[in-house]
C-alpha positions as CSV (number, residue, x, y, z in Angstrom):
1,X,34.2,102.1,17.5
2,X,31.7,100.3,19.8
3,X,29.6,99.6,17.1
4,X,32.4,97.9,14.9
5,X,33.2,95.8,18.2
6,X,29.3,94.8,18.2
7,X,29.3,93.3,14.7
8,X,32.6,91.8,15.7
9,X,30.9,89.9,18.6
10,X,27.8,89.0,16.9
11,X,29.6,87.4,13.9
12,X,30.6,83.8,16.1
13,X,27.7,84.2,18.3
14,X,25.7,83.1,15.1
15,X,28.1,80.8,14.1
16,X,27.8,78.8,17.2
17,X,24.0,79.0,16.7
18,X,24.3,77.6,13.2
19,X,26.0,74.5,14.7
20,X,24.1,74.1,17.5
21,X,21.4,73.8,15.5
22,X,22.9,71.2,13.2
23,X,24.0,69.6,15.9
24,X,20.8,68.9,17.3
25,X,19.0,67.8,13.7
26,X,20.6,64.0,14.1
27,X,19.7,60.9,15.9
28,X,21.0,57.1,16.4
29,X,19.6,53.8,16.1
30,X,21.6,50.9,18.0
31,X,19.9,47.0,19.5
32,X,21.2,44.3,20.1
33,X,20.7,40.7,17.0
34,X,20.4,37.6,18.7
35,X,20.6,34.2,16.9
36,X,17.8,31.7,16.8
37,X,19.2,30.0,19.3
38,X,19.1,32.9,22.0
39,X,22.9,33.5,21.4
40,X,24.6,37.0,20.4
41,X,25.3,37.3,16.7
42,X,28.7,36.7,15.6
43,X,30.4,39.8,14.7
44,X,29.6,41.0,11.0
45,X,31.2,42.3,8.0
46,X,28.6,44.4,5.6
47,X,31.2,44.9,2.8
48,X,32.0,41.0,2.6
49,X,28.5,40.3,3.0
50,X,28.9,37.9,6.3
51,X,27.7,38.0,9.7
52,X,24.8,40.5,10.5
53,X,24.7,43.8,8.8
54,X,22.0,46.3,9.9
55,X,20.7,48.5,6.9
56,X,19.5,51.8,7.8
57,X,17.2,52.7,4.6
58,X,15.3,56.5,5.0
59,X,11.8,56.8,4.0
60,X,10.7,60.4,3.3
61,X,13.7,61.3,1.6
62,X,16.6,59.6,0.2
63,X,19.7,58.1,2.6
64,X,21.2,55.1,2.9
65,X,23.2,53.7,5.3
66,X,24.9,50.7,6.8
67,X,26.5,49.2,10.2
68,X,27.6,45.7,11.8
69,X,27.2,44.0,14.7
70,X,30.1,43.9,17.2
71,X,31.4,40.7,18.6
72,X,28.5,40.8,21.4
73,X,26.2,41.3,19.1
74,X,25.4,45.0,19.2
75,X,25.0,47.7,16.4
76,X,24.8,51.2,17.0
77,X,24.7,54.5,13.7
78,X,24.6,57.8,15.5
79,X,24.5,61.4,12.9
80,X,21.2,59.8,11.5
81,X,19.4,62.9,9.9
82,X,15.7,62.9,12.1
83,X,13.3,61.6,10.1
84,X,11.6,57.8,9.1
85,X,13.6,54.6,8.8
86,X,13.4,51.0,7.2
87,X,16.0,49.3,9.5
88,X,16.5,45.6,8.4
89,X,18.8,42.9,9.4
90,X,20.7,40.9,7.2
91,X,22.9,37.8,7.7
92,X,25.4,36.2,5.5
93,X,23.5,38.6,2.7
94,X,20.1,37.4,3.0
95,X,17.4,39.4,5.1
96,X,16.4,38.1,8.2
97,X,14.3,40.5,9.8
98,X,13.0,44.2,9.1
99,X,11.2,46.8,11.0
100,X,9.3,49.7,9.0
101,X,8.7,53.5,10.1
102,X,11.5,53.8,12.9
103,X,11.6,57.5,13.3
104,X,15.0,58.5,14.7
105,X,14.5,61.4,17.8
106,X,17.1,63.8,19.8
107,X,18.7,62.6,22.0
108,X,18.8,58.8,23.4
109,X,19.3,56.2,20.4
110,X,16.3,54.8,19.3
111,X,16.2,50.8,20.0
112,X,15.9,48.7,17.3
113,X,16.5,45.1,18.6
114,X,16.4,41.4,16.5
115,X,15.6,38.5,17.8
116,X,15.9,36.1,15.5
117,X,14.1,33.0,18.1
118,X,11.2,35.1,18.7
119,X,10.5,36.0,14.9
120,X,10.8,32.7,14.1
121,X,7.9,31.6,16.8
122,X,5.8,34.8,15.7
123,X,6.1,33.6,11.7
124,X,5.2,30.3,12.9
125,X,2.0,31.5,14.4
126,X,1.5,34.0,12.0
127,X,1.7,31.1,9.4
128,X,-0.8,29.2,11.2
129,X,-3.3,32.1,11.6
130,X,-2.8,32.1,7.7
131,X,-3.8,29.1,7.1
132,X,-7.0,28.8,9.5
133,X,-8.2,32.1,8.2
134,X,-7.6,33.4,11.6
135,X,-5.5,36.4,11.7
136,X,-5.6,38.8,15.1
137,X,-5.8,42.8,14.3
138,X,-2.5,42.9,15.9
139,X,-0.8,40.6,13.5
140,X,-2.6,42.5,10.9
141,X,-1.8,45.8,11.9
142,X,1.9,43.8,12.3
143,X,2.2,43.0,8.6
144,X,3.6,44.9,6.0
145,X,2.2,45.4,2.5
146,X,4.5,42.3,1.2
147,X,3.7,39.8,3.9
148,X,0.0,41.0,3.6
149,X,0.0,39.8,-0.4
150,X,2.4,36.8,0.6
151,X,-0.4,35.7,3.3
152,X,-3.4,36.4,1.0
153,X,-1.5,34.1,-1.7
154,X,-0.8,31.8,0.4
155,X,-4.8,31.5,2.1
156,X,-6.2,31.3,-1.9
157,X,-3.7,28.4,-2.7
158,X,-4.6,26.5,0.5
159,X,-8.6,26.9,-0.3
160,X,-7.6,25.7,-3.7
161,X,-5.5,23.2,-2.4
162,X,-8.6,22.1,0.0
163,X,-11.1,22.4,-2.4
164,X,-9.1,19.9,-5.1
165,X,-8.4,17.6,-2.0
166,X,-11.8,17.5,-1.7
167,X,-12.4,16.6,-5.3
168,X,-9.5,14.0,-5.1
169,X,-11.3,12.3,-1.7
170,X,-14.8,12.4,-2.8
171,X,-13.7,10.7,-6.4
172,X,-11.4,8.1,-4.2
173,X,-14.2,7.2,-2.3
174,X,-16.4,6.6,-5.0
175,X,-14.1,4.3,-6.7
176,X,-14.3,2.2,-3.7
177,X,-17.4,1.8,-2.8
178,X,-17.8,0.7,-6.5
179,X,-15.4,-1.8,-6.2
180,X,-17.0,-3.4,-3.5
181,X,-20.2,-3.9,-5.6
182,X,-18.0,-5.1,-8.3
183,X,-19.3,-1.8,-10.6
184,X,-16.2,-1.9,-12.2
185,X,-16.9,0.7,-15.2
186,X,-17.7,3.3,-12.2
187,X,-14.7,2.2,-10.0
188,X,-12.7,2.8,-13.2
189,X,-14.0,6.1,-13.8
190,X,-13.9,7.4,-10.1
191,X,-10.4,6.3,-10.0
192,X,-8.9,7.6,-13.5
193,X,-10.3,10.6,-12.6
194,X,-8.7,10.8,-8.9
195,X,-5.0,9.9,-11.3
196,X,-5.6,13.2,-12.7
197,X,-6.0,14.8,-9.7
198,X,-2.9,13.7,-8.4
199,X,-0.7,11.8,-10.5
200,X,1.5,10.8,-7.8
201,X,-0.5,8.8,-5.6
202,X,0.7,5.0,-5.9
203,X,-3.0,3.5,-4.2
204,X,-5.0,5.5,-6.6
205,X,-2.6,3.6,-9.5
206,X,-3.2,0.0,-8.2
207,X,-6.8,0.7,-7.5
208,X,-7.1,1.9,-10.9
209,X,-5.5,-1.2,-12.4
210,X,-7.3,-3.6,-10.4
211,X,-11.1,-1.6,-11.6
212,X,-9.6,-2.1,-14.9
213,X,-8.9,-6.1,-14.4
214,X,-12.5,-6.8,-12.7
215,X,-13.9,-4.7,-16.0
216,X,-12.1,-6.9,-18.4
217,X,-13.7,-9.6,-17.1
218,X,-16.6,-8.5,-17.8
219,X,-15.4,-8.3,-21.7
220,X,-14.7,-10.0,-24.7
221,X,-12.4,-10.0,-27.4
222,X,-10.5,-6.5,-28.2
223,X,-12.5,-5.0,-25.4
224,X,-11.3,-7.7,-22.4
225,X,-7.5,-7.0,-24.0
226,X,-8.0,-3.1,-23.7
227,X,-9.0,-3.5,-20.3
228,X,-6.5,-5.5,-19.4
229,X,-4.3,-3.8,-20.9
230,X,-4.9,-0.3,-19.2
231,X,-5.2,-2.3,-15.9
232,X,-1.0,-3.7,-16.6
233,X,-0.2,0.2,-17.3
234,X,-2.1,1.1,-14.1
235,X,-0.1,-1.3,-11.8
236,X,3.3,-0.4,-13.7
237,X,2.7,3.0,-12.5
238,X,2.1,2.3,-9.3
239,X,5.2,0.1,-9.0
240,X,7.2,3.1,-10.4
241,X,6.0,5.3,-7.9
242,X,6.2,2.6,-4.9
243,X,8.8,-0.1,-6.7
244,X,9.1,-1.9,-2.6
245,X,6.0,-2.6,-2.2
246,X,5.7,-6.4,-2.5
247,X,1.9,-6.8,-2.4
248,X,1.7,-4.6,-5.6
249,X,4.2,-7.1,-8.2
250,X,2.1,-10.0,-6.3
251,X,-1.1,-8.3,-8.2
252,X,0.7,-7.0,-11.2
253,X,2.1,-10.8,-11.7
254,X,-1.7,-12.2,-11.5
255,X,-2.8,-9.5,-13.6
256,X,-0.2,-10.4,-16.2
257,X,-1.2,-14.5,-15.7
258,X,-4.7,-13.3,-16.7
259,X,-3.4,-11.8,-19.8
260,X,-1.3,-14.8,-20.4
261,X,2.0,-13.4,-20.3
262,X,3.2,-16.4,-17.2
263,X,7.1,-15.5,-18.3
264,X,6.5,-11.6,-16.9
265,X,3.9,-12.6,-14.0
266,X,6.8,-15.6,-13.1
267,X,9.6,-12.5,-13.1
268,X,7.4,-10.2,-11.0
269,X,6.3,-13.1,-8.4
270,X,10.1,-13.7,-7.8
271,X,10.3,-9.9,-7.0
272,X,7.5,-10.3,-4.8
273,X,8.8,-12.8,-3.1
274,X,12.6,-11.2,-2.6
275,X,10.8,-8.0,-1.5
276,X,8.5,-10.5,1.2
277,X,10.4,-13.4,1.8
278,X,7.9,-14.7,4.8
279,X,5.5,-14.1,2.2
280,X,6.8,-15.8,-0.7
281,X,4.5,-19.2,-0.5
282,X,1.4,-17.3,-0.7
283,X,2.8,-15.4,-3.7
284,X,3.1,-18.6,-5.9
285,X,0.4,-20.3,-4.6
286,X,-2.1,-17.3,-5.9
287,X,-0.1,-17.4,-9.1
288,X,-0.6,-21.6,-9.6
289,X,-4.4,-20.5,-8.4
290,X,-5.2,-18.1,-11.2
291,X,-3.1,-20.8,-13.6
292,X,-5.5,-23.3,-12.5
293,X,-8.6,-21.3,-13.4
294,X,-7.3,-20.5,-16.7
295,X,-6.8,-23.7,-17.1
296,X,-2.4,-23.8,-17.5
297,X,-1.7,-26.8,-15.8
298,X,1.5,-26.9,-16.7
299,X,2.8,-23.8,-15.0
300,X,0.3,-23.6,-12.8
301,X,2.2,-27.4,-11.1
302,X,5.5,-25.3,-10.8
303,X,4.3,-22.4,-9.2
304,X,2.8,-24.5,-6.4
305,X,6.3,-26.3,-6.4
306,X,7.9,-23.1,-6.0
307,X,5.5,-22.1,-3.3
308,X,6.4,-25.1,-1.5
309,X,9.8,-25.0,-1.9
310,X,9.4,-21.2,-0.3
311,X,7.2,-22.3,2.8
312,X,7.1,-26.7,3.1
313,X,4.4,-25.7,5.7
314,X,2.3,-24.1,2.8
315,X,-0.6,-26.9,3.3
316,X,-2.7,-26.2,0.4
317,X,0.6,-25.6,-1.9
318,X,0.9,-29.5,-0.6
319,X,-2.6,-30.4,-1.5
320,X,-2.7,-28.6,-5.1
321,X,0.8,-29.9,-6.2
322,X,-0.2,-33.1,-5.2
323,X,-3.1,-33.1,-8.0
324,X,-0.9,-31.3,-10.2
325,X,1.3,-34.7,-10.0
326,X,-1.4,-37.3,-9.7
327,X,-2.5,-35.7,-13.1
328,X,0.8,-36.8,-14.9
329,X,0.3,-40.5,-13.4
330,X,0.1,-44.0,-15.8
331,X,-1.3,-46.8,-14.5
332,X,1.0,-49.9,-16.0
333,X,-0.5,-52.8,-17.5
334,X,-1.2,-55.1,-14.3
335,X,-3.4,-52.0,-13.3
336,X,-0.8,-50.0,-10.7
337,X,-1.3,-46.4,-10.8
338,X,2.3,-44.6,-11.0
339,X,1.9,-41.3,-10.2
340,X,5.6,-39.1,-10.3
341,X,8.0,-39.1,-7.4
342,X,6.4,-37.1,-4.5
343,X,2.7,-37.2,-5.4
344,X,1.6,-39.4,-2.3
345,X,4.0,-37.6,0.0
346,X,2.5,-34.0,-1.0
347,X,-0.7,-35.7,0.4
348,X,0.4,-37.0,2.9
349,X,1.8,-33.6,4.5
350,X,-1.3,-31.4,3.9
351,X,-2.8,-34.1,6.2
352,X,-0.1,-33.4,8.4
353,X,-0.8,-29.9,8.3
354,X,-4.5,-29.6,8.3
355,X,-6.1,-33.0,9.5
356,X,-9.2,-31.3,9.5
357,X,-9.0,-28.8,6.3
358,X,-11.2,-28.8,3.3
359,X,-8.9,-30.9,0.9
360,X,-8.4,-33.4,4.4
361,X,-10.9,-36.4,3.0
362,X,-10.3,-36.1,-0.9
363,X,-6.1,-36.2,0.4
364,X,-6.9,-39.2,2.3
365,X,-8.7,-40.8,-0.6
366,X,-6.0,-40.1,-3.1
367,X,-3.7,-41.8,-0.3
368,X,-5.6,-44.9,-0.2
369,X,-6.0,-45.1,-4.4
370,X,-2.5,-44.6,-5.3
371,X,-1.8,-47.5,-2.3
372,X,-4.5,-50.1,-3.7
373,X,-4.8,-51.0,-7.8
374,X,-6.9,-50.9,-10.4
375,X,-8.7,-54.5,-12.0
376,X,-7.6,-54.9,-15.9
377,X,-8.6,-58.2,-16.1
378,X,-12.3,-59.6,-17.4
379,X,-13.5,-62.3,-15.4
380,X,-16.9,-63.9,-15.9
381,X,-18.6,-64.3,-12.8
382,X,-21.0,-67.5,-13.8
383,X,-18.1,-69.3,-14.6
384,X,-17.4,-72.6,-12.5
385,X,-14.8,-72.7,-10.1
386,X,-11.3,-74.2,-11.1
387,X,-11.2,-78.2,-9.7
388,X,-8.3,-77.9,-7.0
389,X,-8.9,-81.9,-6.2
390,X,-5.3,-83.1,-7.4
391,X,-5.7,-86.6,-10.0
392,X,-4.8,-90.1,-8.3
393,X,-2.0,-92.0,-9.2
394,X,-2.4,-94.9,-12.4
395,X,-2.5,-98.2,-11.0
């Protein structure tokens, strides 16, 4: 009878072994998310996917699970099996933060805080190490497999990225220093191949065109078009990648005034010169300048009109104009030059303006001839005086 009561006994004594012994197998994980702004975060919801939701992933075998922040911004999952953990932090569905090999223990709840300010800063600098090649062992050892192959991606693709900078500098450089010696095949070259390179650099464009306008110069026939024709495509692309910058239609327009196309180079000037209103007077005078030397007297006169009419100050818009117009003069038959309305007066000002300029003498001079006339009439000078004795009266 004793021995029945014995096995009667021993029967829950292992029973509450058994559960103490289960009881004791589990752990808990629980921290505190901050925002990036030092604040708590906002109270989340994992099933709708908003706020923070910690994710509780095991390691060495397989279990899942899931918890969200409180209003204060605290998690806690107690009955976590002991063993390894991936814990990572998500907000709004997309992962924040994670930290790998958290291995639950008995007792007090592991701690397994966020801090979304502070990860920020230590991506930041990790970032930077990246990029200078200059990693610590701690933020190696600190790196998971992923952000290791994220980081060594990223340090190939910025020693590419320096190495074709490199390339792109050395072959901008060269097209300059070519252009200053006016070796314009070798500018062209060092440029076009800077465009390919990097196709969206506006100064390689008009540096390119303007290599391409000193070569054409340097050509004749179907070659000096080609040229010229590369250098118009040149400064069109630069314009599309930089359309507000005035200084670049102001070249284009010359460019197409070289070519002979004065209808386009007039449309582009006036662009210019909305773009750079100040600046407008100098735009038009360099058009009626390159007119001149191409010898299009006709629209080269108006652009220096238009120049004055932008800037009545432009003094040697005043001077040129004022030849422009003394070349349409007629002198009338008792020899009187008549030169058109506003020829005398557009020498006059550039006196005005630069008493002692350049054109200051040959203005003065024009002043003077188109004040005086011009002898029509042959006289011989061995013939006698006329008598001026008046005749006596008949007796």
């Amino acid at each position: 009878m004793r021995a029945a009561f014995t096995k009667v006994l021993m029967v829950p004594a292992a029973a509450l072994l058994f559960t103490s012994l289960a009881m004791a197998q589990t752990g808990a994980i629980e921290g505190d998310v901050k925002n990036e702004d030092g604040s708590p975060m906002p109270k989340g919801d994992c099933k709708k996917g908003t706020g923070a939701c910690v994710k509780i992933e095991r390691t060495d075998i397989k279990g899942n699970y899931q918890t969200a922040t409180d209003k204060k911004g605290h998690y806690f999952h107690a009955g976590l099996p002991l063993g390894t953990y991936n814990v990572t932090l998500e907000v709004d569905g997309k992962m924040r933060d994670r930290m790998q090999g958290v291995r639950t223990r008995l007792g007090d709840p592991v701690p397994v805080n966020f801090d979304l300010a502070a990860m920020k800063q230590k991506q930041q600098a990790m970032q930077q190490a990246a990029e200078t090649g200059q990693l610590t062992q701690e933020q190696t050892r600190e790196m998971s497999a992923e952000q290791k192959q994220q980081i060594e991606k990223a340090m190939k693709e910025r020693a590419a990225a320096m190495a074709k900078n490199k390339e792109l500098n050395d072959a901008f450089n060269g097209g300059m220093e070519a252009l200053k010696t006016k070796n314009w095949q070798v500018a062209v070259d060092q440029f076009a191949k800077a465009s390919t390179l990097d196709v969206k650099q506006h100064v390689i464009w008009a540096q390119l065109a303007e290599s391409y306008m000193g070569l054409a110069t340097t050509k004749t026939g179907q070659e000096q078009t080609d040229a010229q024709t590369k250098g118009l495509e040149a400064y069109a692309k630069a314009m599309e990648l930089k359309p507000d910058d005035a200084a670049y239609h102001n070249n284009y327009a010359l460019a197409l005034a070289k070519a002979k196309k004065f209808d386009e180079a007039q449309a582009e000037l006036n662009k210019a010169a909305q773009l750079d209103p100040p600046n407008a007077g100098r735009y038009f005078y360099n058009l009626g300048a390159v007119l001149v030397n191409t010898g299009q007297t006709e629209p080269a006169g108006q652009a220096f009109k238009k120049a004055i009419e932008a800037d009545p100050n432009y003094a040697d818009a005043q001077y040129q104009y004022g030849i422009y117009l003394l070349s349409k003069a007629q002198t009338t038959a008792d020899g009187k030059v008549t030169p058109p309305p506003g020829t005398k007066e557009a020498f006059m000002k550039y006196v005005e303006l630069k008493p002692d300029g350049p054109f200051a003498e040959s203005a003065k001079g024009m002043i003077t001839s188109l004040e005086g006339t011009v002898a029509t009439e042959y006289k011989n000078p061995s013939a006698p005086p006329p008598n001026t004795k008046k005749s006596g009266k008949k007796k």
